[in-house]
C-alpha positions as CSV (number, residue, x, y, z in Angstrom):
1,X,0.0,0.0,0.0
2,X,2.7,2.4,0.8
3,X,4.8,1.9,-2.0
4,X,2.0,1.9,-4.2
5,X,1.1,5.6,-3.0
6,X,4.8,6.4,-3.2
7,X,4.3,5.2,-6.9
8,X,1.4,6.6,-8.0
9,X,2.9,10.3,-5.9
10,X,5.5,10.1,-7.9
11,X,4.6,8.6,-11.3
12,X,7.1,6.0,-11.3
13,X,6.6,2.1,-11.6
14,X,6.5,0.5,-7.9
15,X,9.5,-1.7,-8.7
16,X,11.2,1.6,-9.2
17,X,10.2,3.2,-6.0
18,X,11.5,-0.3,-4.0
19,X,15.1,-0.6,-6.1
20,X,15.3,3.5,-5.0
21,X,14.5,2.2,-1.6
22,X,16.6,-0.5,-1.6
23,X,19.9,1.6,-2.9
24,X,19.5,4.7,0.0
25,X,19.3,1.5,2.8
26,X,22.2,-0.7,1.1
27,X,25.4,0.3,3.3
28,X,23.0,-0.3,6.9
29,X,21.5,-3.8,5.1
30,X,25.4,-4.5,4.1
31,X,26.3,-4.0,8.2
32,X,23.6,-6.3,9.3
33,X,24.4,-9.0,6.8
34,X,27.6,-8.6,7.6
35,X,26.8,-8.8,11.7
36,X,24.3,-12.1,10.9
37,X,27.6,-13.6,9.1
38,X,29.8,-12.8,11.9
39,X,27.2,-13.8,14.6
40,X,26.9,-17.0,12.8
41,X,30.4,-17.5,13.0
42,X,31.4,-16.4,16.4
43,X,28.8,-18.7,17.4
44,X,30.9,-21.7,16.6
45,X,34.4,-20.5,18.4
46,X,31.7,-19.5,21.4
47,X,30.6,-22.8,21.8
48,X,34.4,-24.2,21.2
49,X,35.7,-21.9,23.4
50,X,33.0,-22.4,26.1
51,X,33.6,-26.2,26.5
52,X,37.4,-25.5,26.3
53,X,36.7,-23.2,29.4
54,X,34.7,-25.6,31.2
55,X,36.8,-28.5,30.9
56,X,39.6,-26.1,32.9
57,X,37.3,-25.2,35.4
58,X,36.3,-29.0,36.0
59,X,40.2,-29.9,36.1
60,X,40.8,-27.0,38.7
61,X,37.6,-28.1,40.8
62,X,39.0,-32.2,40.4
63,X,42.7,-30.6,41.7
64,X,41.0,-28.7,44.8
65,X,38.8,-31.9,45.3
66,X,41.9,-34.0,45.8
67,X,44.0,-31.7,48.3
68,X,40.9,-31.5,50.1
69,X,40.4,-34.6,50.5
70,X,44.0,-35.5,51.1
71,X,44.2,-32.6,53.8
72,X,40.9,-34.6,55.4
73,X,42.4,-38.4,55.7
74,X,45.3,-36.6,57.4
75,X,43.2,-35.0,59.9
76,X,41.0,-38.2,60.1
77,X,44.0,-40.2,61.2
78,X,45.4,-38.0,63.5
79,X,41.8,-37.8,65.6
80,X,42.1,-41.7,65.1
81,X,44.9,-42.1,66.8
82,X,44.4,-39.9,69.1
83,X,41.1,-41.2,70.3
84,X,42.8,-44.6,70.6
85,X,45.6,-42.9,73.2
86,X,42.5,-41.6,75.4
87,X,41.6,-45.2,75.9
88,X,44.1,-46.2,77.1
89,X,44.7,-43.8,79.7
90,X,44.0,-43.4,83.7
91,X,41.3,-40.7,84.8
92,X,42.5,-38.0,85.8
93,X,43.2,-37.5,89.6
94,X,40.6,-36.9,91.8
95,X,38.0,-38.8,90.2
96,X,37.9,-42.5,91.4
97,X,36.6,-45.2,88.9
98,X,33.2,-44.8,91.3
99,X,32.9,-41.6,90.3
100,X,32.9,-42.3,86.8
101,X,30.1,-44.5,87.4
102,X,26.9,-44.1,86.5
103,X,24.7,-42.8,89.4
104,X,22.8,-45.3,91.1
105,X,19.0,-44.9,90.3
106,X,16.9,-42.5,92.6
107,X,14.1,-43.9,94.3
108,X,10.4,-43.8,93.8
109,X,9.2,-40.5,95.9
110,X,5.9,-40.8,97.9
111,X,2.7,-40.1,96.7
112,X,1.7,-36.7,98.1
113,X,-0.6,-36.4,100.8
114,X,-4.1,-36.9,100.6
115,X,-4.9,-33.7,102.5
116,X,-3.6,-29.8,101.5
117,X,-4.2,-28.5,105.4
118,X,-1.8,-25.5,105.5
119,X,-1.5,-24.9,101.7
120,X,-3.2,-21.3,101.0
121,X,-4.2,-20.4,97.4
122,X,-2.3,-17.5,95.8
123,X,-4.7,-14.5,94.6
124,X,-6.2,-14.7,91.3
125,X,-4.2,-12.1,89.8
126,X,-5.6,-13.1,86.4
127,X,-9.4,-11.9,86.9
128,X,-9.9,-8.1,87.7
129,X,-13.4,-6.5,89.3
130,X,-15.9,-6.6,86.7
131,X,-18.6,-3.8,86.5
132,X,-22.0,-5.5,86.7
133,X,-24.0,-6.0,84.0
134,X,-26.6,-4.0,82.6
135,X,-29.8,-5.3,82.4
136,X,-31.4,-5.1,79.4
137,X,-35.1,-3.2,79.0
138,X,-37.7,-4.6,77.3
């Protein structure tokens, strides 16, 4: 529709007014093609480059992961044998083998008694003096 009024504005063919279209926009359509073909391309090295990259990363991680683990065997060991060096030790002074003991089970208490003679009721501190009610009318 535009290009047709274009046209019939200027008296000229419509495949004239497009090609005159098409010539003033031909070094901005030349940059995109040429940022499509590039984009295209880059794409490829991206994605080549990318896995390179992440390969790295996964041998750095594997390297850490091994020191690590390394660093916790050694510190496993050491607790190892120094729990088995606490066994075999006395307790300290002081404290007698009784002592170490568990306690001896505590009796079964009494029931209470049946009666509360002497026991006196704290105030209600809870309930506060009410106004009384107002009866309704009828």
């Amino acid at each position: 529709m535009l290009v047709g009024r274009m046209a019939a504005a200027q008296r000229v063919s419509k495949s004239q007014v497009l090609r005159e279209l098409l010539e003033a926009a031909e070094p901005a359509l030349q940059r995109a093609v040429t940022l499509m073909d590039a984009a295209k391309a880059a794409s490829r090295e991206v994605r080549a480059g990318l896995a390179d990259h992440m390969q790295r990363g996964l041998e750095t991680a594997e390297d850490a992961l091994a020191v690590l683990v390394s660093r916790f065997d050694r510190a496993q060991q050491d607790l190892v044998g120094q729990a088995e060096a606490v066994q075999g030790k006395r307790p300290a002074r002081g404290r007698s083998a009784a002592a170490l003991a568990p306690a001896p089970a505590v009796p079964k208490l009494r029931n209470p008694p049946a009666s509360n003679r002497g026991v006196k009721s704290a105030p209600n501190r809870g309930t506060q003096a009410r106004a009384p009610k107002k009866s309704r009318a009828s």
